[in-house]
Backbone bond lengths (Angstrom), bond angles and torsions (degrees), N, CA, C in turn:
res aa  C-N    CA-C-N  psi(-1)  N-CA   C-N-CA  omega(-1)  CA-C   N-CA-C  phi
1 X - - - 1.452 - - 1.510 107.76 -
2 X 1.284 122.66 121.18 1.343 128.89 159.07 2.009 123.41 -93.11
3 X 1.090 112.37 -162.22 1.307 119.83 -171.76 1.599 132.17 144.52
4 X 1.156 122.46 -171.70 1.179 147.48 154.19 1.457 120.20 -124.34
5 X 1.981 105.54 144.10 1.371 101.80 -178.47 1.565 84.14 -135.78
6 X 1.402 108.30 122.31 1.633 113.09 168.21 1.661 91.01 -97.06
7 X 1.234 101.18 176.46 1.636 131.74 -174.49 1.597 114.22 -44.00
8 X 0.916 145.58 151.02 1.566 143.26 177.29 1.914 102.19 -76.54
9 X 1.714 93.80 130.17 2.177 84.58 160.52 1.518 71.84 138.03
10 X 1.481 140.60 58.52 0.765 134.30 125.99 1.489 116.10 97.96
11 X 1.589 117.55 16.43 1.624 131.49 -174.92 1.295 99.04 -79.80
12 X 1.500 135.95 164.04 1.231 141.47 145.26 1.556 106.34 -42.17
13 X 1.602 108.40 155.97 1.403 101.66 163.08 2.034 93.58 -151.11
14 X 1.259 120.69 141.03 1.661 128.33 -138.97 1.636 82.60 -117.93
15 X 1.334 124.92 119.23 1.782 120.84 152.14 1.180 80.00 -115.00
16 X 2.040 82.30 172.99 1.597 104.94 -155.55 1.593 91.22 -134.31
17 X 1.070 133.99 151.09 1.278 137.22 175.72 1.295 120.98 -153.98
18 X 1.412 112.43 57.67 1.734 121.95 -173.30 1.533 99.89 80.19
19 X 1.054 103.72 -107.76 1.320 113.10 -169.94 1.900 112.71 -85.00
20 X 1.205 78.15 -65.80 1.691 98.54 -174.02 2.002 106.73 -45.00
21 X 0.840 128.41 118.68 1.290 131.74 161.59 1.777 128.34 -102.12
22 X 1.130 131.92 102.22 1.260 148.44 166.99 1.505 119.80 -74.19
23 X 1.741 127.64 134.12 1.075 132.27 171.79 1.378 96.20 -129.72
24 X 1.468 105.73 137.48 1.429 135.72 -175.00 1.751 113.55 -123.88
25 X 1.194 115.43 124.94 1.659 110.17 164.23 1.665 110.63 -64.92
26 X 1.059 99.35 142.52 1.984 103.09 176.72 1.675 88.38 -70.62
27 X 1.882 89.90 148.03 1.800 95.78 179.66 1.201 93.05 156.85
28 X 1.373 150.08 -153.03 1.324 132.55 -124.75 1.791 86.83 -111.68
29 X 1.233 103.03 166.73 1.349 108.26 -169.45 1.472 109.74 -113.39
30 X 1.206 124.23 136.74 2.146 122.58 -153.53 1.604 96.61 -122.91
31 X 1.214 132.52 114.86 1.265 119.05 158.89 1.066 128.78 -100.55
32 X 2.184 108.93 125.96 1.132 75.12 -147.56 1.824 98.92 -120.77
33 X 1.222 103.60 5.67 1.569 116.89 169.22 1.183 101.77 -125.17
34 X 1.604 137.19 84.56 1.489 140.65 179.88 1.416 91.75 -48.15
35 X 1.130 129.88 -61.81 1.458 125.37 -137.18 1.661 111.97 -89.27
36 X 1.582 103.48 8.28 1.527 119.92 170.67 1.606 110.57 -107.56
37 X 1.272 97.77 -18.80 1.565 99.05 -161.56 1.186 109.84 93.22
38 X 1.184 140.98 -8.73 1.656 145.78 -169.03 1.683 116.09 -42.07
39 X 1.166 128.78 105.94 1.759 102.54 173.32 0.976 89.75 -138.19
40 X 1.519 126.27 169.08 1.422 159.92 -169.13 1.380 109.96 -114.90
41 X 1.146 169.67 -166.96 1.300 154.18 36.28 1.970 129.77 -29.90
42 X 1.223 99.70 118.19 1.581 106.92 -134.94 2.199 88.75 -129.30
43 X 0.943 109.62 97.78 2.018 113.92 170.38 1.857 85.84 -59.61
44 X 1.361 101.68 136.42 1.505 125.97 172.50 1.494 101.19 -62.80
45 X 1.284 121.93 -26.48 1.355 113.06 -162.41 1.511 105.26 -98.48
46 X 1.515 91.89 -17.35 2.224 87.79 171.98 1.618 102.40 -81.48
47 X 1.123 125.30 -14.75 1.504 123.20 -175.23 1.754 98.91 -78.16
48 X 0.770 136.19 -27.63 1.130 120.88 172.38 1.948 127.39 -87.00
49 X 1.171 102.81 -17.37 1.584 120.33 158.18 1.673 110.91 -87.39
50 X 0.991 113.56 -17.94 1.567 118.69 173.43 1.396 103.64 -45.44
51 X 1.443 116.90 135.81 1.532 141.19 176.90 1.301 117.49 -79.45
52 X 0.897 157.19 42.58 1.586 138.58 175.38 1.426 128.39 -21.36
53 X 1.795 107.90 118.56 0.985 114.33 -153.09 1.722 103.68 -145.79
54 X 1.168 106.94 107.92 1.506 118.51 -169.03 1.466 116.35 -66.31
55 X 1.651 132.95 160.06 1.132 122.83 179.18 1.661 97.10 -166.13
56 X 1.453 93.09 119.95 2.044 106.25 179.12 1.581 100.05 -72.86
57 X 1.263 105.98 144.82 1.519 121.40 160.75 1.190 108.58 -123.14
58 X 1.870 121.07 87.45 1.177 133.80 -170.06 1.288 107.50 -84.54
59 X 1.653 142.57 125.99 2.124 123.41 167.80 1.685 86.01 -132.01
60 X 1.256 96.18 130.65 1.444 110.64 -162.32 1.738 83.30 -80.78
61 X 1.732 121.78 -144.71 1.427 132.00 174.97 1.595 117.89 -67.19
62 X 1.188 103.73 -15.67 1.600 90.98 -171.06 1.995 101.83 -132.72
63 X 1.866 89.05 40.95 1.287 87.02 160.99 1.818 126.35 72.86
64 X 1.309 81.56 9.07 1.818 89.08 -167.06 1.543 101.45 -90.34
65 X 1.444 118.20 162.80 1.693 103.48 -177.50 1.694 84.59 -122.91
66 X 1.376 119.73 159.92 1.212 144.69 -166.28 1.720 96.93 -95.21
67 X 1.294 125.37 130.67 1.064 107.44 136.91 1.824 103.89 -156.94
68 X 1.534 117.74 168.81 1.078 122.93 178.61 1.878 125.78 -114.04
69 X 1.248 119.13 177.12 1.402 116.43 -164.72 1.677 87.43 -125.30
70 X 1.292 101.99 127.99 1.806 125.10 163.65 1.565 103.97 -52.12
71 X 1.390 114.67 114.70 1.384 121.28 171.19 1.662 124.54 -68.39
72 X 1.543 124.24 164.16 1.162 92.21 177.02 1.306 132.30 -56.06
73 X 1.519 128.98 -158.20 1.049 139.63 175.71 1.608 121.98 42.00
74 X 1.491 113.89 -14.39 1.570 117.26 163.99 1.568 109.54 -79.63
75 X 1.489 92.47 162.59 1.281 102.69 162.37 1.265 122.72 -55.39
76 X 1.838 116.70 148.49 1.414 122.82 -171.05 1.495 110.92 44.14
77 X 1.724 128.81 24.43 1.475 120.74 169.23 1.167 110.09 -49.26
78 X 1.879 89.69 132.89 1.664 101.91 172.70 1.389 113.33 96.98
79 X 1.428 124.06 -12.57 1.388 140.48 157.40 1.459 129.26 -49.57
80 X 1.508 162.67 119.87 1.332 122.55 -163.26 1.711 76.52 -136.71
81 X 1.695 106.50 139.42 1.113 148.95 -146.42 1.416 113.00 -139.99
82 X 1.655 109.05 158.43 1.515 107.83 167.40 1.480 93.32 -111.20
83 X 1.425 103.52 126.95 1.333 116.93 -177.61 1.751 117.79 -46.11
84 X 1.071 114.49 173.94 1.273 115.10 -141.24 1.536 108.52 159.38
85 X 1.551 94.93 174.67 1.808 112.80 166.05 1.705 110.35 168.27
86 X 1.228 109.01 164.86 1.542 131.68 -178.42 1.613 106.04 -50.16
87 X 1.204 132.91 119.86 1.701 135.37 146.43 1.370 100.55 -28.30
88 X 1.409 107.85 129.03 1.330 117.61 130.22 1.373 148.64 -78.89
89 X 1.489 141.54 153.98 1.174 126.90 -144.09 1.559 86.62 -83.16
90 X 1.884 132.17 141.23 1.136 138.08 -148.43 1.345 133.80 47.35
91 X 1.289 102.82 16.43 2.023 102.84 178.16 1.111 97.15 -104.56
92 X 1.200 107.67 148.10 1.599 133.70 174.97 2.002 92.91 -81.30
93 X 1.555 101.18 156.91 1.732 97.39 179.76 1.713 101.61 -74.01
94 X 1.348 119.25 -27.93 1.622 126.51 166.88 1.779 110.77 -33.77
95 X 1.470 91.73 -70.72 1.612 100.78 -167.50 2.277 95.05 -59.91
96 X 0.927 98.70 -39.69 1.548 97.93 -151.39 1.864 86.92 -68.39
97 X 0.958 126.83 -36.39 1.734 126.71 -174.19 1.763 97.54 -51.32
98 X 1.138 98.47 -44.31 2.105 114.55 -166.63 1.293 86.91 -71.17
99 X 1.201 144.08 -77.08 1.355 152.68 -127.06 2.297 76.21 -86.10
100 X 0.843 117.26 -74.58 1.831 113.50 -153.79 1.571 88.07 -61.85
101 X 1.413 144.47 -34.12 1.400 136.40 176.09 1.687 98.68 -51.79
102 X 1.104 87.48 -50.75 2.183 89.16 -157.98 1.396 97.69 -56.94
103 X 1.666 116.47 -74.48 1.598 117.04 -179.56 1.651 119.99 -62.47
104 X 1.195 135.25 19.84 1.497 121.79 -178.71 2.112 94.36 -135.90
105 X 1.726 108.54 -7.95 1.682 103.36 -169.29 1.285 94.88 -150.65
106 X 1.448 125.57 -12.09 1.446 115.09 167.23 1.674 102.53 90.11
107 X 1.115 126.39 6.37 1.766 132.61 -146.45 1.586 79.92 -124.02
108 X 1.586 95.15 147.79 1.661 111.27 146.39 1.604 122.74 -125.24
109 X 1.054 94.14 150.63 1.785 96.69 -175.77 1.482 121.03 -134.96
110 X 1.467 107.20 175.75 1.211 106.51 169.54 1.456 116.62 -118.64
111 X 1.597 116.77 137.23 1.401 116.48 175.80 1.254 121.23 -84.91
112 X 1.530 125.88 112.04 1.270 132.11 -143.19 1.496 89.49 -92.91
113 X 1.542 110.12 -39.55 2.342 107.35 -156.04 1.319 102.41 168.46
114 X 1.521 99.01 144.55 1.522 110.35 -171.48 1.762 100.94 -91.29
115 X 1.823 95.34 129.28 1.184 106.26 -173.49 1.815 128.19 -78.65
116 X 1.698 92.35 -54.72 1.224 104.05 167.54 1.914 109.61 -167.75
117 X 1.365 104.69 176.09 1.610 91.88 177.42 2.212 107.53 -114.25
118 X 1.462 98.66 158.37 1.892 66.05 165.51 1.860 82.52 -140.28
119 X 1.173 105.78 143.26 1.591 97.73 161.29 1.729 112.63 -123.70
120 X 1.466 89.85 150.61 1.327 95.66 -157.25 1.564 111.23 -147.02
121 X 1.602 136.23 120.71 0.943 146.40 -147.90 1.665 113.32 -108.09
122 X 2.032 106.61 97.33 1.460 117.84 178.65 1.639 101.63 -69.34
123 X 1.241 92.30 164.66 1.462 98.51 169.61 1.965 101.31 -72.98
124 X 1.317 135.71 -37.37 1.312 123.64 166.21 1.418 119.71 -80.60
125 X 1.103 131.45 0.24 1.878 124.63 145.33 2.105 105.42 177.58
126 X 1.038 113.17 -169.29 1.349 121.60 171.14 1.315 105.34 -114.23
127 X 1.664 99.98 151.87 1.293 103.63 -157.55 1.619 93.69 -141.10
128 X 1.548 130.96 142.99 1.064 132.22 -172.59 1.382 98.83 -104.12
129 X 1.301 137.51 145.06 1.343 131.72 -170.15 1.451 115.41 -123.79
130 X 1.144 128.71 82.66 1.651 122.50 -177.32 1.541 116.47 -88.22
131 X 1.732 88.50 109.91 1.922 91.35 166.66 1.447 117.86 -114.02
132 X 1.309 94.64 143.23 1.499 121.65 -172.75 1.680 97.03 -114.01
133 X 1.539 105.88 152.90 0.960 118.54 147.55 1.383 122.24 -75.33
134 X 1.707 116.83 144.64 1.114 111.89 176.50 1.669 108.84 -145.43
135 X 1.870 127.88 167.79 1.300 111.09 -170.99 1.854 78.31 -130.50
136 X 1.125 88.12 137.19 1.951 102.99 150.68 1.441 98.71 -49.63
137 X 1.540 99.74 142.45 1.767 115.59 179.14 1.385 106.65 -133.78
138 X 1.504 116.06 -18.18 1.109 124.48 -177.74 1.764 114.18 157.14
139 X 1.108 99.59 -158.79 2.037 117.93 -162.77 1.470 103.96 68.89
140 X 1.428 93.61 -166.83 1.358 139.97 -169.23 1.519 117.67 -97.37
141 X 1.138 126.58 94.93 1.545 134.43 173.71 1.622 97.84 -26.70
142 X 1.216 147.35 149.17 1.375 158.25 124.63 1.666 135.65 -127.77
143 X 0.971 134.42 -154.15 1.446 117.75 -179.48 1.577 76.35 -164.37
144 X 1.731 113.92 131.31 1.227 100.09 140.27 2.063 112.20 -154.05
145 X 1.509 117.37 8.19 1.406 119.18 142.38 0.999 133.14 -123.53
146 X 1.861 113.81 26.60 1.072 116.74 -168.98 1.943 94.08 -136.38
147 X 1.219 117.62 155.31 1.807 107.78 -173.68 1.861 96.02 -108.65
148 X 1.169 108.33 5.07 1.929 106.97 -162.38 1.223 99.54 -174.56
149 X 1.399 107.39 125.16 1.710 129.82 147.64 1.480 109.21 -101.34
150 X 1.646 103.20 165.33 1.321 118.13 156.70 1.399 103.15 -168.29
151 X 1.709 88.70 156.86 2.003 103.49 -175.85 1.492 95.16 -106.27
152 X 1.290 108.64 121.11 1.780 118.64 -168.41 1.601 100.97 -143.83
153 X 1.862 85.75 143.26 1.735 93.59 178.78 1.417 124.17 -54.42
154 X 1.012 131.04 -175.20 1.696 110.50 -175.11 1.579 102.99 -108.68
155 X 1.053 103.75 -6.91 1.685 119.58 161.53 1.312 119.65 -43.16
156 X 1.375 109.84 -60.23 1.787 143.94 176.73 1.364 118.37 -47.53
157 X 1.375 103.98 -37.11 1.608 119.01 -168.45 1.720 112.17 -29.46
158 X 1.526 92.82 -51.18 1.682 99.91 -170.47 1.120 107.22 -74.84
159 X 1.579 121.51 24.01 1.642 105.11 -175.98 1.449 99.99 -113.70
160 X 1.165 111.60 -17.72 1.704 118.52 169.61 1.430 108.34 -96.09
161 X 1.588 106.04 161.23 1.750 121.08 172.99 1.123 142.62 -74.96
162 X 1.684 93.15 53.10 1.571 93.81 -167.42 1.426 122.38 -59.19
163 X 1.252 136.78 168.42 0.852 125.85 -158.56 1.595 116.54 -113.63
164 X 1.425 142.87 147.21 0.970 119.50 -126.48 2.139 117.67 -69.28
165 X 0.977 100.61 -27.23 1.599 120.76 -159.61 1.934 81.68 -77.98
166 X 1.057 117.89 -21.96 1.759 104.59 173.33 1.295 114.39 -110.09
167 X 1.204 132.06 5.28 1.932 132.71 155.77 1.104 98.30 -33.95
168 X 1.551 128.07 -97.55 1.297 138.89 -175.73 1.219 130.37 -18.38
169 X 1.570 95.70 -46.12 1.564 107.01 175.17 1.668 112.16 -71.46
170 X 1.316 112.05 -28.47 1.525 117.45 -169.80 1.306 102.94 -65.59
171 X 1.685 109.21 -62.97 1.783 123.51 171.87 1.427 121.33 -25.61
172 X 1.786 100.87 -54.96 1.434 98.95 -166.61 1.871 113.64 -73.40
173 X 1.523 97.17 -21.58 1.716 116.62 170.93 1.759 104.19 -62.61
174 X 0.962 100.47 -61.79 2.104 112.71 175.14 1.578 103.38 -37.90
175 X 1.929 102.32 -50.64 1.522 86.30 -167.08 1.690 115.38 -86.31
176 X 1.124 105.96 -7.64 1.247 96.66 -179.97 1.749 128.28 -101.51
177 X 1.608 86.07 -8.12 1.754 93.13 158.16 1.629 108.93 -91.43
178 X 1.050 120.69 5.40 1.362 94.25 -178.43 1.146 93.09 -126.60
179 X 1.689 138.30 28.97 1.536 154.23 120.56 1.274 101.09 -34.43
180 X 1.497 107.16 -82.69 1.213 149.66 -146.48 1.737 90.95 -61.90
181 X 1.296 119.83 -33.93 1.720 114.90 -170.81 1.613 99.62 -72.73
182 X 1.480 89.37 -71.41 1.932 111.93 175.62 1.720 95.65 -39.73
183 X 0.954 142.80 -38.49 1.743 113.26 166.53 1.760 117.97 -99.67
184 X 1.029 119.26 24.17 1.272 138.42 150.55 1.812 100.84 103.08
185 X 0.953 146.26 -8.48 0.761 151.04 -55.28 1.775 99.10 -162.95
186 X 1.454 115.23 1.68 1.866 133.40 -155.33 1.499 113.55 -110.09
187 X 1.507 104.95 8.99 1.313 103.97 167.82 1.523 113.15 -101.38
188 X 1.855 123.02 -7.54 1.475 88.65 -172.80 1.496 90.00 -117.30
189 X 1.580 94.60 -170.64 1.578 108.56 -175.52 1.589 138.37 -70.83
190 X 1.036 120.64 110.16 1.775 134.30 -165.98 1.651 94.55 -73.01
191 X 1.374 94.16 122.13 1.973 95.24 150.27 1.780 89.99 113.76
């Protein structure tokens, strides 16, 4: 991570992340991949309007992670994401992963473990992002807010557009499969 940090009291402050560039107001600081170093700069008062917003980290047998591309006319179209969706008022992020798998891929799964969080600030609100691992249990593959999937190494991630609130999440997935290779370690099952 690169950047600039001007003075505290409310200036822009610019990180850099290859390509992707993020601006954050100075304000409380969120960590949100300890084990990357990952942090945000996060105003206390957007954390409490913050959205909770779930996201599966599916790797079928050969380690691949699932993710899909925002179709047109949706929000962030053209974005490619680990599937996911918004809490409902009384859902656990468990139930809500099952329920946005079934209606957005036709699939059911199981939520194996919470991976990591990233929060991340749209210009229409901040959104807290909880990913879990999860396994296909069953259904029918479908598409219906997304125009494209693909099962990709976790290496790859940065070569597609993810979208911003799942970078972090991709990185901290990248670094820990390619832990997990370097100690031999990429044949069995994560989550």
């Amino acid at each position: 991570m690169s950047g600039t940090a001007d003075k505290p009291g409310g200036e822009m402050q610019r990180y850099a992340r290859g390509k992707d560039e993020v601006d954050l107001l100075w304000g409380k600081t969120q960590d949100i991949c300890p084990e990357q170093g990952l942090k945000r700069n996060i105003q206390e008062t957007d954390m409490r309007k913050a959205k909770d917003v779930t996201a599966a980290i599916i790797l079928n047998s050969e380690n691949k992670v699932f993710i899909a591309r925002r179709a047109p006319g949706e929000n962030m179209a053209g974005g490619w994401e680990f599937p996911g969706g918004k809490l409902e008022q009384h859902e656990t992020a468990e139930e809500c992963l099952k329920r946005e798998l079934f209606e957005e891929f036709g699939i059911e799964v199981a939520v194996k473990g919470f991976f990591c969080e990233s929060i991340y600030e749209y210009p229409q609100g901040t959104i807290r992002l909880l990913a879990y691992f999860a396994e296909v249990t069953g259904g029918d593959m479908h598409l219906s807010v997304h125009d494209d999937y693909r099962w990709v190494d976790a290496d790859e991630l940065s070569g597609y557009g993810l979208l911003p609130a799942d970078i972090s999440v991709a990185e901290k997935l990248a670094g820990m499969m390619a832990e997990r290779k370097s100690r031999g370690n990429d044949g069995s099952k994560i989550g």
